[in-house]
C-alpha positions as CSV (number, residue, x, y, z in Angstrom):
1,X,0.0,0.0,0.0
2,X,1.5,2.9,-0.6
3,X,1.7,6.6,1.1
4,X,0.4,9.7,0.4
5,X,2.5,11.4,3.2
6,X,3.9,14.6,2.7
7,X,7.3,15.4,4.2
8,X,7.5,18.1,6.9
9,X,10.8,19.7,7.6
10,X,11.3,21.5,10.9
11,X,14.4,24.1,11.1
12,X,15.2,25.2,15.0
13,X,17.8,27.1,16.1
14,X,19.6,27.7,19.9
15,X,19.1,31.0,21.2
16,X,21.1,31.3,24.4
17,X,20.1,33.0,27.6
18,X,20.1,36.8,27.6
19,X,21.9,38.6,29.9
20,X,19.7,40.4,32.9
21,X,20.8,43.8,33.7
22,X,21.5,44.9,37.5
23,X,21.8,48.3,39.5
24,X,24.4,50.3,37.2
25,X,23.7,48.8,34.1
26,X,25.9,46.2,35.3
27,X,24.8,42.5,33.4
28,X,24.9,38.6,34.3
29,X,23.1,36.2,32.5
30,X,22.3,34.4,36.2
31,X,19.6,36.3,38.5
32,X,21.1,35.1,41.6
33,X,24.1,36.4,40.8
34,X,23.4,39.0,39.4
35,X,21.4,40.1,42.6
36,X,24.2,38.6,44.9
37,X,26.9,41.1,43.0
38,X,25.4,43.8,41.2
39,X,21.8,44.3,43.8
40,X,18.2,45.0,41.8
41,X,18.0,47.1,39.2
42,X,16.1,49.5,40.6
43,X,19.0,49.7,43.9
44,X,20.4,52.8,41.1
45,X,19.0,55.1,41.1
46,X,17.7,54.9,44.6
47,X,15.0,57.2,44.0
48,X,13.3,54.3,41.8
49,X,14.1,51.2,44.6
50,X,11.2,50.3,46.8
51,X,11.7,50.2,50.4
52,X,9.1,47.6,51.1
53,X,7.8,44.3,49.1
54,X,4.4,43.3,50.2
55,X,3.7,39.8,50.2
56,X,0.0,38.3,51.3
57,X,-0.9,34.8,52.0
58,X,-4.1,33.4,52.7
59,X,-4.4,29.8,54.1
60,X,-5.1,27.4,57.6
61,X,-3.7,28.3,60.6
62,X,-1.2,25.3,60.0
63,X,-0.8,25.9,56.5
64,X,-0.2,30.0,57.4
65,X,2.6,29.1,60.4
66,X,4.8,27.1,57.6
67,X,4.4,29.5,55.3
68,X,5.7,31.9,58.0
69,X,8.8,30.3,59.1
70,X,9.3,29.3,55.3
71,X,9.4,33.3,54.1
72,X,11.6,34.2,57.5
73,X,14.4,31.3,56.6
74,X,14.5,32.2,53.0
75,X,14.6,35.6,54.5
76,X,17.9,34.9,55.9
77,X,19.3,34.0,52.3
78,X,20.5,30.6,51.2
79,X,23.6,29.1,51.2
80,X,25.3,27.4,47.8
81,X,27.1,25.0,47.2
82,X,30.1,23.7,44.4
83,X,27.0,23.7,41.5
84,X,24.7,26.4,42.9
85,X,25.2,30.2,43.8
86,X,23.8,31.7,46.9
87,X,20.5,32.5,46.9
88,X,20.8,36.1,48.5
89,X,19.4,37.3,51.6
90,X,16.5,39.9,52.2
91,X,17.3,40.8,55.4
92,X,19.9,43.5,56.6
93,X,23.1,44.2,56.5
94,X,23.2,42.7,53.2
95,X,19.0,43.4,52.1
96,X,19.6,46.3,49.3
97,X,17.7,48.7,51.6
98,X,14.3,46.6,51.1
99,X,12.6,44.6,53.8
100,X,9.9,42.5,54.2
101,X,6.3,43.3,55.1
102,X,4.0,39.9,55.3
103,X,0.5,40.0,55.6
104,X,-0.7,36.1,56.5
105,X,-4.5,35.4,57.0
106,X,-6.7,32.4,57.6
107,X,-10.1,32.1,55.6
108,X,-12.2,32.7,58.7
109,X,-10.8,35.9,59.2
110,X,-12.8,37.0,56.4
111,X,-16.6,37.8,56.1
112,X,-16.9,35.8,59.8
113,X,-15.8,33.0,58.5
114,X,-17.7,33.1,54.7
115,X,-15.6,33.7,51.5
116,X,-17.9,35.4,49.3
């Protein structure tokens, strides 16, 4: 029996990563880093950096308490190793003049208890 099929010919092409730019123009194709050396963009000129990053969560009590020790530890940075760089900290001395504001809530603490 034969075939009717048509050929199809698919051309692709690599495009490697672009590089992110930091505070000062300053560029690195890794965001951690690029944060870890350079700081966020927006660190220069100050007048553009927040001073604050609001994060909200809304969960179970139990759900809400691990989500709270989880933001503090990752607050505090992470360590690297031999294949991966530091993750950097938000947290002073070394925070890029931002800090943390989290807002965690449990469904009951809206509408008595009702969500809409």
């Amino acid at each position: 029996m034969a075939s009717n099929a048509v050929g199809l010919i698919i051309r692709s092409q690599y495009l490697g990563e672009p590089n992110l730019v930091f505070a000062d123009a300053r560029e690195h194709v890794d965001p951690k880093l690029g944060i870890s050396r350079f700081g966020p963009k927006s660190y220069s000129p100050r007048r553009r950096h927040p001073v604050t990053v609001r994060v909200g969560f809304i969960g179970t009590a139990d759900t809400m308490a691990a989500t709270g020790d989880w933001i503090k530890k990752g607050a505090e940075g992470v360590p690297g190793d031999a294949k991966h760089p530091e993750f950097p900290r938000i947290t002073p001395p070394k925070s890029h003049g931002i800090s943390l504001l989290a807002s965690i809530s449990r469904p009951e603490d809206f509408l008595g208890g009702r969500l809409g």
